[in-house]
C-alpha positions as CSV (number, residue, x, y, z in Angstrom):
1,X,28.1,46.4,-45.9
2,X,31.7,46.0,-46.4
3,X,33.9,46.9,-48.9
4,X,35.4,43.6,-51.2
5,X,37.2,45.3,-53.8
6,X,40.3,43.6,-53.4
7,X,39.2,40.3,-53.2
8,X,36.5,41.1,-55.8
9,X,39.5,41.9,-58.6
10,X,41.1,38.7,-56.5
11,X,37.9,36.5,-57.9
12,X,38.0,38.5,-61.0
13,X,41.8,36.8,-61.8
14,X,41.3,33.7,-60.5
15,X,39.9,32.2,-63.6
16,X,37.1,30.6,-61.7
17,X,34.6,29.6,-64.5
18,X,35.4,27.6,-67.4
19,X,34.5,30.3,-70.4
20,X,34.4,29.1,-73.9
21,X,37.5,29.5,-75.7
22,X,36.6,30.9,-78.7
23,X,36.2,34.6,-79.3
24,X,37.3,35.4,-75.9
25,X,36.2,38.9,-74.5
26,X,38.6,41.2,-73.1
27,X,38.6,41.9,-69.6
28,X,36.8,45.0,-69.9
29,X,34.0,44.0,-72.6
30,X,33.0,40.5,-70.8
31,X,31.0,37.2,-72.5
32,X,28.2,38.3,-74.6
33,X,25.2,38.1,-73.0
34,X,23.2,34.2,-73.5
35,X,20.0,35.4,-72.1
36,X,20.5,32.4,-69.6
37,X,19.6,33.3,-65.4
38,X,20.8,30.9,-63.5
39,X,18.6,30.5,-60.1
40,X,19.6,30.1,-56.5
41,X,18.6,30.0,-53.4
42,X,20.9,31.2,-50.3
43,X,20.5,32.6,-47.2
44,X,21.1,36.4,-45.8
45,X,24.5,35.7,-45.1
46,X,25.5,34.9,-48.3
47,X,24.0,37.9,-49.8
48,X,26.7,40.2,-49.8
49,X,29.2,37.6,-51.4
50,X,26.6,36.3,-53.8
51,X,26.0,40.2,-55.4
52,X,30.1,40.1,-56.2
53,X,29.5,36.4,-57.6
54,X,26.7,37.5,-59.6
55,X,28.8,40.5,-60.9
56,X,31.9,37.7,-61.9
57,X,29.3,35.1,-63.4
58,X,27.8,37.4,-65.5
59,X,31.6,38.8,-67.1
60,X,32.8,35.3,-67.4
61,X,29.9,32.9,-69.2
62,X,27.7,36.1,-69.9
63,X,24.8,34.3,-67.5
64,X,22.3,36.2,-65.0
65,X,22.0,35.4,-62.0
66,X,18.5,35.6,-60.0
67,X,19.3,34.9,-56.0
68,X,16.8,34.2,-53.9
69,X,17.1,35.1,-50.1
70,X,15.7,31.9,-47.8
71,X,15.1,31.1,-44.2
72,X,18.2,28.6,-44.5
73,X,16.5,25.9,-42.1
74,X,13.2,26.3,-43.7
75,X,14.9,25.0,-46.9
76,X,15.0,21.5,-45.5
77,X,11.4,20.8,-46.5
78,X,10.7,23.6,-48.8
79,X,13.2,23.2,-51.6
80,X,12.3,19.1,-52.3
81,X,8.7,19.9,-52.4
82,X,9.4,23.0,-55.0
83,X,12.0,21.3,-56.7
84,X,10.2,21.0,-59.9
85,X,9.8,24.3,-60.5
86,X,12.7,25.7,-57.8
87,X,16.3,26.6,-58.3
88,X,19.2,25.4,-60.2
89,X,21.2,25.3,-57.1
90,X,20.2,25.5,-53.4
91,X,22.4,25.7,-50.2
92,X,21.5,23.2,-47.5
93,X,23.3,20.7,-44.3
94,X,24.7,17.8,-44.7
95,X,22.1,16.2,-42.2
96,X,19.8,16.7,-45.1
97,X,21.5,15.2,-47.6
98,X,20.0,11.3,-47.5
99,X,16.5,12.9,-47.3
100,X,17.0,14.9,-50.6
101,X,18.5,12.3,-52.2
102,X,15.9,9.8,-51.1
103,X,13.6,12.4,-52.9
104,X,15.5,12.8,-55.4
105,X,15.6,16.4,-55.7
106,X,19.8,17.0,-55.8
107,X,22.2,15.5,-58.0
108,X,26.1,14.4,-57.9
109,X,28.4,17.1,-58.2
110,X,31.8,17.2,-58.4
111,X,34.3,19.3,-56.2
112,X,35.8,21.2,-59.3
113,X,39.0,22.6,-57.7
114,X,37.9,22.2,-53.9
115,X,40.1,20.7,-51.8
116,X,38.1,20.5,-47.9
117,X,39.1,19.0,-45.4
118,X,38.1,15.0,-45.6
119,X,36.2,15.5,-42.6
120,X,33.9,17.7,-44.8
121,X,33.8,16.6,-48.0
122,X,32.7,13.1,-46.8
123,X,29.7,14.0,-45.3
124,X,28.5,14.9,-48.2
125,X,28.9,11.6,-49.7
126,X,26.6,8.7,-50.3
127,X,27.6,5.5,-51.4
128,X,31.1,7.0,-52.6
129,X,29.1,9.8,-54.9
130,X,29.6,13.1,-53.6
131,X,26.2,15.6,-54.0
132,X,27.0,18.9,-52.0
133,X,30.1,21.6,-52.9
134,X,31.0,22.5,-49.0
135,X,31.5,26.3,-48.4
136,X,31.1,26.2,-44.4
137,X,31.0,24.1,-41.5
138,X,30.9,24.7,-37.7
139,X,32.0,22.4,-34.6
140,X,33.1,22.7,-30.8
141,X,36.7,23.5,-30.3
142,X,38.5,24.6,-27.0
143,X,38.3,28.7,-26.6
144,X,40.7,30.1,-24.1
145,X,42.4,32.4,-22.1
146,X,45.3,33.4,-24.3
147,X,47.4,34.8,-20.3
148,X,46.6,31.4,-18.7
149,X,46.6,28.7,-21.6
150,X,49.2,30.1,-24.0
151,X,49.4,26.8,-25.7
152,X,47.4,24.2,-27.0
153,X,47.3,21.3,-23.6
154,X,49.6,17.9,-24.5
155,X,46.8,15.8,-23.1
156,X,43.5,16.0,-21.0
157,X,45.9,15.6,-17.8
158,X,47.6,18.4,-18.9
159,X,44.3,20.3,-19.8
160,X,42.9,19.8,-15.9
161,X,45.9,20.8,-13.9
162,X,45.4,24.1,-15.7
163,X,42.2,24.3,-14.1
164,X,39.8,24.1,-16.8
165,X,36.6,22.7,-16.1
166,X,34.0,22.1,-19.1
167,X,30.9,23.4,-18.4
168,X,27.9,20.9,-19.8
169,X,24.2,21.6,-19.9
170,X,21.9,20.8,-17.2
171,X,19.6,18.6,-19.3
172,X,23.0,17.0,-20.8
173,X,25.4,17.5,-23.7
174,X,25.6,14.9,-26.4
175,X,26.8,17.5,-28.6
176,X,29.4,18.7,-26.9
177,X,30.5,15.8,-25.2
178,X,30.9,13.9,-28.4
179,X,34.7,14.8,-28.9
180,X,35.0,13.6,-25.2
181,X,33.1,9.8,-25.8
182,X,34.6,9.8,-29.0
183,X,37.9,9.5,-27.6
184,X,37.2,6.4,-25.6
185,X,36.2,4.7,-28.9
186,X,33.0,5.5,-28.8
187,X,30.9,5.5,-32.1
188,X,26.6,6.1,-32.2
189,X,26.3,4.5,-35.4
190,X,28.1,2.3,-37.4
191,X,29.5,2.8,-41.3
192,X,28.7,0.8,-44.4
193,X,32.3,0.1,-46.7
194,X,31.5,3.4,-48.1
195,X,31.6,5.2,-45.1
196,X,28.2,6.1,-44.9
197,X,26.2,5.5,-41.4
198,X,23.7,3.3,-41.2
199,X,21.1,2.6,-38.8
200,X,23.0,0.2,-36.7
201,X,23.6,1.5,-33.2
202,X,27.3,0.9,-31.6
203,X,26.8,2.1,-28.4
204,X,27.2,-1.3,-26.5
205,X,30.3,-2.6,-25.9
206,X,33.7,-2.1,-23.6
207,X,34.1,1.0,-24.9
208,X,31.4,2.9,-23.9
209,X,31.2,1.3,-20.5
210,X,34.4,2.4,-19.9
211,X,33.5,6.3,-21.2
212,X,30.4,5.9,-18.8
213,X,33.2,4.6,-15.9
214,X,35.6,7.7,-16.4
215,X,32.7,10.3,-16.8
216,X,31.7,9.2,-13.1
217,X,35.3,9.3,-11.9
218,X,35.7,13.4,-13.1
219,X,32.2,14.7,-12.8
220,X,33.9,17.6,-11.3
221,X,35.3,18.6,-14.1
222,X,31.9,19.1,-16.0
223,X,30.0,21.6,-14.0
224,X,26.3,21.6,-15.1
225,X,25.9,24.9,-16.5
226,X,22.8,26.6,-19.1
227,X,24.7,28.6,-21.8
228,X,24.1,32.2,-19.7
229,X,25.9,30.8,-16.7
230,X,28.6,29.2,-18.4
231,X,29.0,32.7,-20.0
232,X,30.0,34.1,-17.0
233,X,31.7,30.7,-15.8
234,X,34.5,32.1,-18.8
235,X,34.1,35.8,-19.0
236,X,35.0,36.2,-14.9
237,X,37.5,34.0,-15.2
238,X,36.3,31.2,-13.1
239,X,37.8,28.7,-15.5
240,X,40.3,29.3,-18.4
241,X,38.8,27.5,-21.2
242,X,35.5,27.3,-22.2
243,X,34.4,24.4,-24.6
244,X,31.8,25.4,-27.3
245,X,31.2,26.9,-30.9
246,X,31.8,29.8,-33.0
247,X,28.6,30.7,-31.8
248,X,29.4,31.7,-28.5
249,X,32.4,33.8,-29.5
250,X,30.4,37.1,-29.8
251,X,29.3,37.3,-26.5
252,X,32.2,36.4,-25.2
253,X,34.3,39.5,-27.1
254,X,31.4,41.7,-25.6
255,X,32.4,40.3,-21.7
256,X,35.7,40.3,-21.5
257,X,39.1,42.2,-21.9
258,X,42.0,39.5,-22.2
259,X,42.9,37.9,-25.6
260,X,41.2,34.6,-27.1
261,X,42.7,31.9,-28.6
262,X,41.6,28.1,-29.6
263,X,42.6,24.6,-29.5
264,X,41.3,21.1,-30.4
265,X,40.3,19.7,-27.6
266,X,42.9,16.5,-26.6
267,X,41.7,13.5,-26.3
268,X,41.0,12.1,-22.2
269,X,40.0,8.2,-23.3
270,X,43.5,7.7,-25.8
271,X,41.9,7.8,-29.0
272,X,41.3,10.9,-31.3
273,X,38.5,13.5,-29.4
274,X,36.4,14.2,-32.8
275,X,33.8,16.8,-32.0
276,X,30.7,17.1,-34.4
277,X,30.7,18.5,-37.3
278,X,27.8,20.2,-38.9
279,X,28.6,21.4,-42.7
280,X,26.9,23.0,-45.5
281,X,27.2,23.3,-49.3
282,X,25.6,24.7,-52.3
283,X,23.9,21.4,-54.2
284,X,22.7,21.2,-57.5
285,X,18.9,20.5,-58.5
286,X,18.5,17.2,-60.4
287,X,15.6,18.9,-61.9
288,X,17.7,22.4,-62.5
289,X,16.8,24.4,-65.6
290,X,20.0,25.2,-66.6
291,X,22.3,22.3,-65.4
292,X,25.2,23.3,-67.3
293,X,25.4,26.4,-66.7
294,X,24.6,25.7,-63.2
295,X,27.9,23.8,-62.8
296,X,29.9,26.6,-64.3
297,X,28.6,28.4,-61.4
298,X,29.7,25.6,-58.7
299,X,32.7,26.0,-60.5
300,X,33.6,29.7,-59.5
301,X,32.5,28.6,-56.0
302,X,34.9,26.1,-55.9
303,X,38.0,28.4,-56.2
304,X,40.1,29.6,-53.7
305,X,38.8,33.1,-53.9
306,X,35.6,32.7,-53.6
307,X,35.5,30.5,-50.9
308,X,37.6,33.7,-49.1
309,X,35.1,35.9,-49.7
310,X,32.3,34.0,-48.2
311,X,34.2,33.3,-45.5
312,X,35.3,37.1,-45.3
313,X,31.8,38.0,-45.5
314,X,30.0,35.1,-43.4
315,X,32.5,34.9,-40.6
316,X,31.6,31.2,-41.0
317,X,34.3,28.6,-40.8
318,X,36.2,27.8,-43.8
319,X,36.3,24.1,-45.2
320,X,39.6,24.3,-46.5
321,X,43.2,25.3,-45.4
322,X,43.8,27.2,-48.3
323,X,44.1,30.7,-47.7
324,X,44.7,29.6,-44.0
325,X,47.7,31.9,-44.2
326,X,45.5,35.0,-44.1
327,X,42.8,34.1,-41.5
328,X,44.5,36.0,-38.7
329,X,42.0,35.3,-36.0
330,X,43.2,32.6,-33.0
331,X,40.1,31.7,-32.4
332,X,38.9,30.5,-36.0
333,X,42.1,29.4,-36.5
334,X,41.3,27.0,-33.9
335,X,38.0,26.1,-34.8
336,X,39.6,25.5,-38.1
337,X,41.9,22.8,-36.8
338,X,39.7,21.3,-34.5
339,X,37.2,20.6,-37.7
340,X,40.2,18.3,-39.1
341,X,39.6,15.8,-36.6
342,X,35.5,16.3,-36.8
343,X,32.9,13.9,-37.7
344,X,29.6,14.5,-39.3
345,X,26.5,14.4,-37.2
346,X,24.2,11.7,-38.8
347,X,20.6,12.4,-40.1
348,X,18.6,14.0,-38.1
349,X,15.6,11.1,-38.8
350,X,18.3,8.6,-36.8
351,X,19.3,11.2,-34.1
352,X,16.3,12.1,-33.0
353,X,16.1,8.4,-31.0
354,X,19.6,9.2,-29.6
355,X,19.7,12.8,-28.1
356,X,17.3,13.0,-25.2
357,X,18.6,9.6,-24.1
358,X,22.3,10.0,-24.4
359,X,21.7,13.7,-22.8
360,X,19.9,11.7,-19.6
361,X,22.5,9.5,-19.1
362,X,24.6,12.0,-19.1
363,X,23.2,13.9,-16.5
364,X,23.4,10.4,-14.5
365,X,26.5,9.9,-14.3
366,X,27.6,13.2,-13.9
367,X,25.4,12.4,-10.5
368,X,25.7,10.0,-7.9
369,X,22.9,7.7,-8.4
370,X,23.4,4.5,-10.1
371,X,26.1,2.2,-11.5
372,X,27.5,3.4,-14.5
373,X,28.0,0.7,-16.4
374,X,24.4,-0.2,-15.8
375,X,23.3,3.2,-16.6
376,X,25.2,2.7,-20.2
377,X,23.4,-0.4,-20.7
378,X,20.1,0.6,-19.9
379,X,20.6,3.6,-22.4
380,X,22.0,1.0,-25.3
381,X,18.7,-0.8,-24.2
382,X,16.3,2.2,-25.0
383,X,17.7,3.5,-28.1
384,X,18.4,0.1,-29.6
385,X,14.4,-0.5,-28.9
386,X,13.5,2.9,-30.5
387,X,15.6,1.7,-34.0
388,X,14.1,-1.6,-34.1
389,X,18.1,-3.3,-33.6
């Protein structure tokens, strides 16, 4: 386990909490104790930044704090159905949040002095009330040879004559190729005034015709590739760029020997290429124990420090561009870019009738068989019939 000192004493200055003003303890004696613990549930990976957190909570208000380690996906269904009797704050995604609010497990909280990026923060919102304090999110971005692409490509013309081609799954992409329909207009879903998606499929239309039209036209640039393959597609070189996630990034340091940078990837249909983006926050128990004290918590979290520790001791990608100055990395600085321009994958209850579908058409017209336009409409046709529109 690392070493935080320095950004420990960094947390310890930052005035993150809100202590009461009277009688205020010197540094060195801290806030009486209350006999309040505050209880959370995270994940492994927070563990090591969540023992420093505990360390500063308990100086500042004079709180405990008893953390519980979780399977973080597990906590999808597990935390509403122990709500009652669970935590006073809980980590989860943002494609969970309409299903915990519809069970009315979490309530609103504030972002305190947060300041993520809009394409986080909003994908936590519902109805224009925000329920989730964002602390990580992850999306595609453009990884490169640093020798060959030394900076970021104008356009996607400029992108291809540098002889990158974008390796996609052999069942189909949606994920990925989002940023790429995206920029031909191309929207799954479309967005009640408060920018919340609804149930309403947008698929039809000029736009996606066209997207289906163009995809034809460069198949070869999209080699059908499983993740192994496309591996080695980068690592040896056979292509200089190689579109995917943080995820990918450690076995691509183990493979190869020339330096890594990333870029947003540019947009091929005119309009912005917005890959997904898949976020998560801390959220606060509408049936917490300790609610107040709960939210002086969220409100250390908030800070600037502490969101550079858990992104120091996560490696996960920072929701705000305030301490980009010291994230050194190429690479996340990327990624970190790239998530400016990102869009939040909608619930998972609404995507479920879209990915097989949109992967097979994919797969299509990356083929030879078929009209594309047709093959566009006939994929409109299925999922629309799957939502009931």
């Amino acid at each position: 386990m690392r070493i935080l000192a320095g950004l420990a004493a960094v947390l310890a200055l930052a005035g993150c909490t809100s202590a009461p003003q009277a009688a205020q303890p010197s540094p060195t004696e801290g806030a009486p104790s209350t006999g309040i613990t505050v209880k959370v549930w995270i994940d492994e990976e927070l563990s090591e930044s969540f023992a420093v957190f505990a360390e500063q909570f308990k100086k500042d208000t004079g709180n405990n704090l008893e953390v519980s380690v979780k399977d973080f996906y597990g906590l999808e269904t597990e935390f509403p159905a122990q709500a009652a009797a669970g935590p006073d704050l809980v980590i989860g995604s943002n494609e969970w949040v309409s299903n915990w609010i519809a069970s009315g497990s979490i309530a609103p909280v504030p972002l305190y002095s947060l300041e993520p990026y809009g394409s986080v923060s909003q994908v936590f919102s519902r109805e224009a009330v925000g329920y989730g304090l964002p602390y990580a999110t992850e999306n595609a971005a453009l990884i490169c040879n640093a020798d060959r692409v030394g900076s970021a490509p104008k356009n996607w013309e400029d992108l291809i004559s540098k002889k990158v081609k974008l390796a996609i799954n052999p069942g189909g992409d949606p994920y990925l190729m989002q940023a790429v329909q995206s920029s031909f207009g191309v929207e799954l879903y479309a967005k009640s005034e408060a920018g919340d998606y609804t149930q309403q499929l947008t698929l039809a239309g000029e736009q996606g015709e066209r997207f289906a039209t163009w995809l034809r036209g460069n198949a070869v640039d999209f080699p059908q590739l499983d993740y192994t393959a496309a591996t080695e597609f980068f690592a040896t070189e056979q292509t200089p760029c190689w579109y995917t996630g943080m995820w990918s990034v450690p076995a691509i340091k183990e493979r190869v020997n020339f330096e890594l940078v990333a870029y947003p990837l540019p947009s091929a249909g005119g309009e912005t290429a917005a890959p997904f983006g898949a976020s998560r926050a801390f959220f606060l128990n509408s049936k917490a124990q300790h609610p107040d004290q709960a939210s002086e918590l969220l409100e250390l979290l908030a800070s600037d420090a502490a969101q550079h520790l858990i992104y120091e001791t996560t490696g996960r990608q920072p929701v705000t561009d305030a301490f980009a100055s010291k994230v050194e990395d190429r690479v996340m600085r990327g990624f970190m870019e790239a998530s400016k321009v990102s869009v939040g994958i909608p619930d998972a209850a609404v995507m479920q009738h879209v990915w097989g579908p949109l992967g097979i058409a994919q797969v299509r017209l990356l083929g030879s068989d078929g009209e594309p336009k047709e093959i566009w409409s006939q994929l409109v046709s299925e999922v629309s019939g799957k939502l009931g529109n």
